[in-house]
N, C-alpha and C positions, 0 to 999 in steps of 0.2 A: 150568713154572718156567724152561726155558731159552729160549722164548719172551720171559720177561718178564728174564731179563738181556739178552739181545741188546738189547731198547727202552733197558733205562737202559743199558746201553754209550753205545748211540748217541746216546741225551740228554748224560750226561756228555763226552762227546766234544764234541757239540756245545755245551755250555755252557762251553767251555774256547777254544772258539774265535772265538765270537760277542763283541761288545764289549759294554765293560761296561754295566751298567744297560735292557741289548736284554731285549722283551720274549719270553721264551720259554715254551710249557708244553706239557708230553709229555701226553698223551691215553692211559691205558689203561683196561679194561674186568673189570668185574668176571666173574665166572664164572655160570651160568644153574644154579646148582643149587640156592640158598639165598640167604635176606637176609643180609649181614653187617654187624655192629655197629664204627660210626664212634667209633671211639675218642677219650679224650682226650690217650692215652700211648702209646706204641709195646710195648704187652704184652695178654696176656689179660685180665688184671685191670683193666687200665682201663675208669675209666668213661666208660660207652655215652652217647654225642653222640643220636645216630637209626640206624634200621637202613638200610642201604642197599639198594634194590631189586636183584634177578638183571640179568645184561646191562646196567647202569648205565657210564655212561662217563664217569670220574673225571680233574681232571689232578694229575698226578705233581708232589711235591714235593719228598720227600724219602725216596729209595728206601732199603732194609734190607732185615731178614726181614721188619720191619714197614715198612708204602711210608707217607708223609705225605701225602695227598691234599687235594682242594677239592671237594666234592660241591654243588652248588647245588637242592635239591627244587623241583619245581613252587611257587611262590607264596611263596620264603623267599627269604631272605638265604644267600650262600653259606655254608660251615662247612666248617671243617675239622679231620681228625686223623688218626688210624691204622687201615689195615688190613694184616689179614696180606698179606703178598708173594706168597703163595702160591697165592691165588683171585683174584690178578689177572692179565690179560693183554692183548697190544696189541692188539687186534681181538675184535670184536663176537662174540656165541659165533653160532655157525653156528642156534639155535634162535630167536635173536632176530632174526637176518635172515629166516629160514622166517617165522616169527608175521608179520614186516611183510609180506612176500610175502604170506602167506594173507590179509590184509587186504586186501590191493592186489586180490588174485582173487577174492576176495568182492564187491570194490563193482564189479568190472567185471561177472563174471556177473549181477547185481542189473541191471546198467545194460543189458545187451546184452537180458537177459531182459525188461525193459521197452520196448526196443527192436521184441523182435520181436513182442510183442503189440500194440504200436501199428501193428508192418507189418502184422501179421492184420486189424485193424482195417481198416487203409488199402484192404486188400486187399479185403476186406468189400463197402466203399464205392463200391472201382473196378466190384466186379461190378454193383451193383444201378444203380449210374450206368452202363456200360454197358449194361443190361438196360432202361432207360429211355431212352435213346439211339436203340437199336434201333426200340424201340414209336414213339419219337414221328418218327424217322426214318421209319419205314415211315407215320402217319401223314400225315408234312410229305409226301412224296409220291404219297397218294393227294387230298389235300386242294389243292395247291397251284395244280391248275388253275383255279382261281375258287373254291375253298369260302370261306366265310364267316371260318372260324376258320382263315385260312391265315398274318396277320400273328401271331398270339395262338402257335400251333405253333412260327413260328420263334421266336420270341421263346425259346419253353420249350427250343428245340433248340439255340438260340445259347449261352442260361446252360447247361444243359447240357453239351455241348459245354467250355465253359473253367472249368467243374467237376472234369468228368473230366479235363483238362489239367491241373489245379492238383493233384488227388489222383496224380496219376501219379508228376508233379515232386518229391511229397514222399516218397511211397515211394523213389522214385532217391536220395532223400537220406538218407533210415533204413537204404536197404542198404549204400552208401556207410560211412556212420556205423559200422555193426554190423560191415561188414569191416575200419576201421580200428580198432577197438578189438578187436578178435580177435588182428589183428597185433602191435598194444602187445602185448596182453599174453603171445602166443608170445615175441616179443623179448624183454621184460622175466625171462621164466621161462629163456630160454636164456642171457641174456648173467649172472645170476643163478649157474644151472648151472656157466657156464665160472669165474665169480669163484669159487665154491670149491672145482672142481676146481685152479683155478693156483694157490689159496689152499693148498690141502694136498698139493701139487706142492713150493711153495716151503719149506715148515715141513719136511717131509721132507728136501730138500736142505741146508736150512740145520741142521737138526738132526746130519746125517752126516757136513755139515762138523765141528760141534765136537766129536762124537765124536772125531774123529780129531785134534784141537787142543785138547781137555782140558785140559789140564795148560798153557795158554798163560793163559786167561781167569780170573780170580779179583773176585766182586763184593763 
């Protein structure tokens, strides 16, 4: 809850300063624990609009116990009305950012995992096209002094030859590939990490501060 006065402070604040008719809207987040029921009155008893999904990110209307929000559903019109103050707040809950995460590292290992079966493949290919290389290379050089089938040899040694070249080039590029998506996604899981380590860094500090400035703030 004092999360979610700090956001309308600073909405208010900013609504007081901004001129008039400027288009403004505060963005807060509902809580990951339950659906909650979009009201059409600032009470319990009101009747229910639609329920609102966990980790939904609502904008601010008209802050209270009960906050006035704008919910927009997938494939609707937007709507609006009341939810309690209480199961809301300004940042995404930390469960909703994981889910996206785990999404993000599912389609990468899917991706990296098809990756490396196609290097298996590739790799496959390099050997037996190597292993046929060899043959017709030893071939092309016992043949080459006059045999009959000495043009017919190079010919199989030349495709050959820029066969395996072309299988080589593309493995370089599937390890390539497979290393840079390894990297995303180390990045993405650290820089991740550090957001809500400064994230619960900051709430901390800011919470300590109004402990101590109590009796200053009234919403």
């Amino acid at each position: 809850m004092d999360r979610l006065r700090f956001v309308l402070a600073l909405a208010t604040a900013l609504s007081i300063i901004m001129p008039t008719g400027a288009a403004f809207a505060v963005k807060v987040y509902t809580t990951d624990t339950q659906e909650l029921p979009l009201r059409v009155t600032p009470s319990s008893s009101g009747k229910t609009i639609l329920m609102v999904p966990p980790g939904t990110g609502v904008e601010l209307v008209n802050p209270n116990s009960y906050t006035k929000v704008r919910y927009q559903k997938q494939g609707s019109d937007p709507e609006e009305g009341w939810l309690a103050s209480r199961f809301l707040g300004p940042w995404p809950p930390n469960s909703a950012i994981a889910k996206e995460l785990g999404k993000e590292n599912e389609a990468l290992k899917t991706r990296i995992g098809e990756l490396d079966k196609d290097k298996a493949g590739l790799a496959q290919k390099e050997k037996e096209l190597t292993d046929k290389l060899t043959k017709l290379n030893t071939s092309y050089e016992e043949l080459k002094g006059g045999s009959a089938n000495y043009l017919k040899l190079k010919s199989e040694y030349d495709s050959a030859t820029a066969t395996l070249a072309n299988a080589q080039e593309n493995i370089q590029t599937l390890v390539q590939e497979n290393e840079r998506l390894i990297l995303a996604r180390d990045v993405r899981w650290g820089l991740a990490a550090v957001t809500i380590l400064l994230l619960g860094w900051f709430l901390g500090w800011a919470s300590s501060r109004r402990r101590k400035k109590r009796g200053t703030y009234y919403y």
